[in-house]
LUMBAZA-365697 format. One record per residue: x, y, z of N, C-alpha, C in turn. Coordinates in steps of 0.02 Angstrom, whole numbers, plus 50000, padded with zeros to 5 digits. Each point is the difference from the previous one (the first is absolute). Layout:
BEGIN
XYZXYZXYZ...
END
This chain:
BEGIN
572126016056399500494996549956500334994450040500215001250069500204995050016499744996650038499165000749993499584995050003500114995649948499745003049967500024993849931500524994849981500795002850025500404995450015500094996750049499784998650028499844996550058499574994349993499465003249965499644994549976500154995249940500285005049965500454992249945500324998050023500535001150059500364995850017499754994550041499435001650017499684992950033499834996049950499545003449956499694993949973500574996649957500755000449989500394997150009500104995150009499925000750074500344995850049499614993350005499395000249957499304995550032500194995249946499894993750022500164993149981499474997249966499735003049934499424997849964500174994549960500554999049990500004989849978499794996750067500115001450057499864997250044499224997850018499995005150015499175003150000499504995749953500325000649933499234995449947500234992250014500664998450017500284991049998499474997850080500235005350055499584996150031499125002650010499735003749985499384998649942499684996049981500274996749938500044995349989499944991750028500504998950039500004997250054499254998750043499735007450012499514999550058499204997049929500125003749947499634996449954499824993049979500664996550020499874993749974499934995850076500015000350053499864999450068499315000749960499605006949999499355000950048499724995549918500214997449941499744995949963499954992050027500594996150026500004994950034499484999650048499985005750029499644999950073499355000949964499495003249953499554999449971499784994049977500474995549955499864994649979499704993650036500505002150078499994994150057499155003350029499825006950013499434999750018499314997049969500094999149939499684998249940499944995950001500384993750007500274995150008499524996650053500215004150069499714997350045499285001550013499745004349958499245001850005499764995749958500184998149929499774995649938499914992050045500595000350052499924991750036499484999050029499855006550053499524998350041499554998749963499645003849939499674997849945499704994949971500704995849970500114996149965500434994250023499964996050080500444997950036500114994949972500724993950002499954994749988499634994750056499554996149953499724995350030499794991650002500044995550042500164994449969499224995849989499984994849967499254996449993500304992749988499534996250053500164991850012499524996549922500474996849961499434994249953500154994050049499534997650002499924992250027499994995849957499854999649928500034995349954500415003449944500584996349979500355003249921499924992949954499744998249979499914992249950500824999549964500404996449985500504998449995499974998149919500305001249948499784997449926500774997049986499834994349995500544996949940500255001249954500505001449995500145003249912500674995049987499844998049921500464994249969499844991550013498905001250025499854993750001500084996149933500195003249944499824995649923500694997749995500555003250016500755000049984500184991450044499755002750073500224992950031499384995049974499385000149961499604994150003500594997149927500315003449967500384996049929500454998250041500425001650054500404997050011499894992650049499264999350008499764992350037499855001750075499975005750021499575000850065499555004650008499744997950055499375003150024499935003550052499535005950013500155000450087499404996350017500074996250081499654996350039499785004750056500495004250028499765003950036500665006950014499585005850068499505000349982499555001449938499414998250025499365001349923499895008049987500005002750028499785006250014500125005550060500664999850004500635003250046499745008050014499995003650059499635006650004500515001050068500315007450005500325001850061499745005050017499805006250041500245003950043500195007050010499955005249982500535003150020499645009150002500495004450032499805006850010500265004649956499715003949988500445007049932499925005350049500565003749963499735008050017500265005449935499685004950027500255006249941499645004550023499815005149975499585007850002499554995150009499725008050040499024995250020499525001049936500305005449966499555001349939500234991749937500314999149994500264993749965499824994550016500014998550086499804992950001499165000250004499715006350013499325000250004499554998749932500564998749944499935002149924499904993249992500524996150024500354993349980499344994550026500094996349914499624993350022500314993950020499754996050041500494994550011500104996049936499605000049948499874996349944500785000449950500395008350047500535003349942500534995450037499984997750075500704997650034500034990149957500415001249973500194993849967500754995750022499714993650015500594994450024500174993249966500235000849982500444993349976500724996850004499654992849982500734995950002500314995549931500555001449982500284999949943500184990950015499494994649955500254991449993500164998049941500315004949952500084995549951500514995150005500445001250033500764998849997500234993250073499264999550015499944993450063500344993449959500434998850041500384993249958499784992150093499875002150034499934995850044499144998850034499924995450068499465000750008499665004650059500575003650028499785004550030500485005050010499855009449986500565002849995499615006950032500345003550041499895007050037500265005949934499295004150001500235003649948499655009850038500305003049968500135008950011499045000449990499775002650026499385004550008500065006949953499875002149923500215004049984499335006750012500225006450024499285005949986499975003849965499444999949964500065007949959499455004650051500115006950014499505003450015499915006349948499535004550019499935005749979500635006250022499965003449950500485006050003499905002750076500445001750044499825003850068499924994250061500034994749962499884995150066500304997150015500354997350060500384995850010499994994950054500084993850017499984994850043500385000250069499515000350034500055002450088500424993450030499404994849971500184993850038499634995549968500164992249979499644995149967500054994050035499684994749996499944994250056500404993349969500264999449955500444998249952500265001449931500704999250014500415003549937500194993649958499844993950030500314993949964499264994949989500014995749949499384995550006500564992649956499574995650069500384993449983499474995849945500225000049930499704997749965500234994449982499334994650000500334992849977499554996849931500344995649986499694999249916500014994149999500134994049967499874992849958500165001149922500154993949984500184998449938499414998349966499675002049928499355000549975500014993049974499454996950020499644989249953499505003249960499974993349962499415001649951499614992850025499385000350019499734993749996499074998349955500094996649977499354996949973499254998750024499325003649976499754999150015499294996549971499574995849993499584998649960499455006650009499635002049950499505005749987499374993850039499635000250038499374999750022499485004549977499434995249985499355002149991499505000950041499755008350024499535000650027499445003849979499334995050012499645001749974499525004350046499705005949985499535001950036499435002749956499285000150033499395001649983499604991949993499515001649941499564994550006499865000149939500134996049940499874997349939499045001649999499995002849924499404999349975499714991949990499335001150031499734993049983500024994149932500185003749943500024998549945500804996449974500545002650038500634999450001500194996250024500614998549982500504993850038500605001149950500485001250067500675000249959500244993649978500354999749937500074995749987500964998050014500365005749994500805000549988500275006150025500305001350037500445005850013500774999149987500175002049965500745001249989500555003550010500585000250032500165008750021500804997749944500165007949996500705000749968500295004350019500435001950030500584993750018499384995150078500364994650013499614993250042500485003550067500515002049995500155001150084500665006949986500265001750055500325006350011500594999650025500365004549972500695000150069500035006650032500094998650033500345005350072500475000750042500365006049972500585002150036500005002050071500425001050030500085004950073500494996050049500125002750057500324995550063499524994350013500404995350012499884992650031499385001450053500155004550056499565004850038499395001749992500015003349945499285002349968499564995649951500504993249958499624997049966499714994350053500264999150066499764994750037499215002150020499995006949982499235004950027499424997349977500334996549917499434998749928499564992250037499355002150003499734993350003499804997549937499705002349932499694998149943499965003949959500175000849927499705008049945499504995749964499565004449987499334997749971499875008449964499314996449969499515002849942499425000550034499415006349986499554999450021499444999649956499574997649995499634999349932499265001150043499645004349954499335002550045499494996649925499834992850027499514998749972499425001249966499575006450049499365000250007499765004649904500535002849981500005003749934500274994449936500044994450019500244997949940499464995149964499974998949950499254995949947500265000649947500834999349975500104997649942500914997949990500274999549954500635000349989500155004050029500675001350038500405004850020500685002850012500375003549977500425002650002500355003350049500265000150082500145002750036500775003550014500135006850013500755002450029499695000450072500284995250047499995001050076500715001550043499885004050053500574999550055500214994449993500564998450038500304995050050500145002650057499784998450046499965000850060500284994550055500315003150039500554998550055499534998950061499984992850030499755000650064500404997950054500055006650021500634998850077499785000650056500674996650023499795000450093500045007250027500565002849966500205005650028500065007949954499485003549979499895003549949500345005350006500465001450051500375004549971500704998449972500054993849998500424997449940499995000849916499475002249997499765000749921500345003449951500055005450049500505005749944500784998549990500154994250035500804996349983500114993849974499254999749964499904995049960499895001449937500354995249954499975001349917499774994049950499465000549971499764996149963500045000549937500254992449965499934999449915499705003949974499315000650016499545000349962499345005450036499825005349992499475001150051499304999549953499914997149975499374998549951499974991849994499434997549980499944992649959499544999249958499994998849939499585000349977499414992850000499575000450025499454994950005499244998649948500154993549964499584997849948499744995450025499235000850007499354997450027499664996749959499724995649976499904996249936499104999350064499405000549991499274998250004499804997049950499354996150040499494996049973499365004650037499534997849954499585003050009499314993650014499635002050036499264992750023499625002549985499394997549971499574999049977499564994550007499195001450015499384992550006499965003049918499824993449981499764999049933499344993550015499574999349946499594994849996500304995449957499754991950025500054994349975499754999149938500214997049945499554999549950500164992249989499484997449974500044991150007500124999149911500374995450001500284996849919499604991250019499675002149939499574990949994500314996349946500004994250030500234994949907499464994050029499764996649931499994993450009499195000050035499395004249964499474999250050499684994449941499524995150069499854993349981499525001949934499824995449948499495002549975499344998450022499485005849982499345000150044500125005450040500405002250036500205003750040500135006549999499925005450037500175006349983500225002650097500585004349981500115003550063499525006750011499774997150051499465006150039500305003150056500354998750031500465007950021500814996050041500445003350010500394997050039500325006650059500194997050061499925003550059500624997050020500455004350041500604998650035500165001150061500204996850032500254999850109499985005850006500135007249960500345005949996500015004249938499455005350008499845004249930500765002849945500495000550086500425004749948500624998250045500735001749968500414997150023500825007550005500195000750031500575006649991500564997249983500335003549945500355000049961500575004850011500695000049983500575003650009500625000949936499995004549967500384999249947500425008649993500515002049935499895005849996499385001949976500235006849984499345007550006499864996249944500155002749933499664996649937499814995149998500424995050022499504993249993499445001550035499834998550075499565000950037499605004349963499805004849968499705006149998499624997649919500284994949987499754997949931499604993150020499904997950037499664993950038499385002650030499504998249990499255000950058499774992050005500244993749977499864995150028500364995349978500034994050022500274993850019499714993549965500204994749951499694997349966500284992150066499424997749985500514993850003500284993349954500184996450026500324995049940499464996850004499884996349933499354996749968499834995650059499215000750004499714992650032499694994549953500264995850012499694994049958499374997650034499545000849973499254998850026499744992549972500634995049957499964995249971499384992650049500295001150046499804998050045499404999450050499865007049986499355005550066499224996449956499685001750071499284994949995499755008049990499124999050008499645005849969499895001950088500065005250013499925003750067500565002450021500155001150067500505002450029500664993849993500605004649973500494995449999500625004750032500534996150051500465005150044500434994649974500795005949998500574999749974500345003250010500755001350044500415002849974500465004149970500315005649991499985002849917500945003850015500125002049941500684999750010500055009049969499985003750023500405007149954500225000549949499985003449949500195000649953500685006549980500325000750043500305007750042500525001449928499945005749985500445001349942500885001550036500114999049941500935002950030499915006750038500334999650038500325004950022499635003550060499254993950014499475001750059500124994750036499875000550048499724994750060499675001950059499794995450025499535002750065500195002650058499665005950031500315003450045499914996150087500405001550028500064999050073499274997150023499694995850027499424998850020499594997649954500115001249937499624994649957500244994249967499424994150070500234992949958499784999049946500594995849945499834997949940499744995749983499604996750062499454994549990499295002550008499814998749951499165002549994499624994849984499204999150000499664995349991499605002349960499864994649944499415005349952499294994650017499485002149984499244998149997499714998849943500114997349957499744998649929499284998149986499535004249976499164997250004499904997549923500014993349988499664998749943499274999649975499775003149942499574998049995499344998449924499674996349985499744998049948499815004949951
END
């Protein structure tokens, strides 16, 4: 019995708020201390690590905002910096350079040269170690428009039968915007016209095309017009034979054949006309005159509207007149 009191009176005495508070205590210790081992095992793991880009391309943003307000950029053309990331090795091992994006904000350029913020976006987990510039000195010009005549160039080699007769373009010349800078680049805008397919009327939509000194000016250049439309007007050649017109044969007399310097003579007109022609009359010979045998003369074409003789054929011919009983 007085065991047993003895023993309640201890367990009494025993400090069991004590006891579970610090408990407790050692619980949330050996949780911290778990987390930190975790922690530091997941690192060795998963360490942070850094990776050098050598090229980040630099993008303009608010080139349309400053071209309404009358400038341009001149340079740089194509601005690229530098720089190192880091994050988890599992993240940057993930990461394309294609995702690290840089730009510089010009809409708001009011002068001709102004230092502006390098802005980055990266991927979630990554962040910028070190970059080789945070500022880019961008300079611009005030945008001209200047005038250019459209030139004609022709390439290939005309069908034998052909000959242009008219080329026409609409609009006749161009304007072009950009810096003073870049339009000084323009040597000539032209048309290119490829001959070797054409054998009738024609209707053309062609480029206009920019020929510069310096081609990577191109893309800060702005043209009226990037089309022209080009109307080709042909003639078409043709040999045809001579045919002889007689007046006035003596009486007694009869023509027994007549012969010319030249059987046949080439001709140039449009398609229909030409194509409705296989020969050539000439204007009357008066034979009023001509003895019985060989008689030479002269003779003049008889060329309808809208024909005449092509390149290389003289319009002097000789005819041979044979009279005879």
């Amino acid at each position: 019995m007085k065991d047993k009191l003895k023993n309640s009176s201890y367990l009494k005495n025993i400090d069991f708020k004590g006891f579970y508070s610090n408990n407790l205590i050692i619980k949330i210790v050996c949780l911290f201390l778990a987390i930190f081992l975790w922690s530091f095992v997941m690192g060795n793991k998963n360490p942070v690590v850094t990776k050098d880009i050598p090229v980040v391309n630099v993008e303009y943003r608010g080139v349309d905002k400053l071209r309404e307000n009358g400038r341009v950029i001149i340079s740089p053309k194509t601005p690229t910096i530098s720089m190192r990331v880091e994050g988890r090795r599992n993240t940057i091992t993930k990461m394309k350079n294609s995702e690290i994006k840089a730009f510089v904000d010009v809409k708001s350029i009011k002068v001709d040269s102004e230092t502006l913020p390098v802005e980055i976006s990266l991927p979630q987990g990554v962040n910028v170690a070190d970059q080789s510039d945070e500022t880019i000195l961008v300079k611009t010009e005030t945008v001209d428009t200047v005038k250019f005549p459209i030139r004609i160039m022709k390439v290939g080699d005309l069908q034998e039968n052909v000959e242009i007769d008219s080329i026409k373009l609409d609009p006749k010349d161009i304007k072009v915007s950009g810096a003073k800078t870049y339009l000084n680049s323009i040597d000539y805008a032209s048309v290119k016209i490829d001959q070797s397919n054409i054998d009738k009327d024609i209707n053309l939509d062609l480029p206009i095309n920019l020929s510069l000194k310096d081609d990577t000016t191109r893309s800060y250049l702005t043209k009226s017009s990037e089309s022209c439309k080009v109307i080709i007007d042909v003639l078409l050649k043709k040999d045809v034979e001579i045919k002889p017109v007689v007046t006035n044969i003596p009486d007694g007399l009869k023509v027994k054949k007549v012969t010319f310097s030249r059987p046949t003579v080439k001709i140039k007109g449009q398609d229909d006309i030409i194509k409705s022609h296989s020969n050539i009359t000439t204007k009357a010979i008066d034979l009023k005159s001509f003895k019985e045998g060989e008689n030479t003369v002269d003779v003049t074409l008889d060329l309808p509207q809208s024909i005449v003789l092509a390149e290389g054929s003289n319009g002097r011919i000789t005819a041979t007149v044979v009279l005879e009983k």
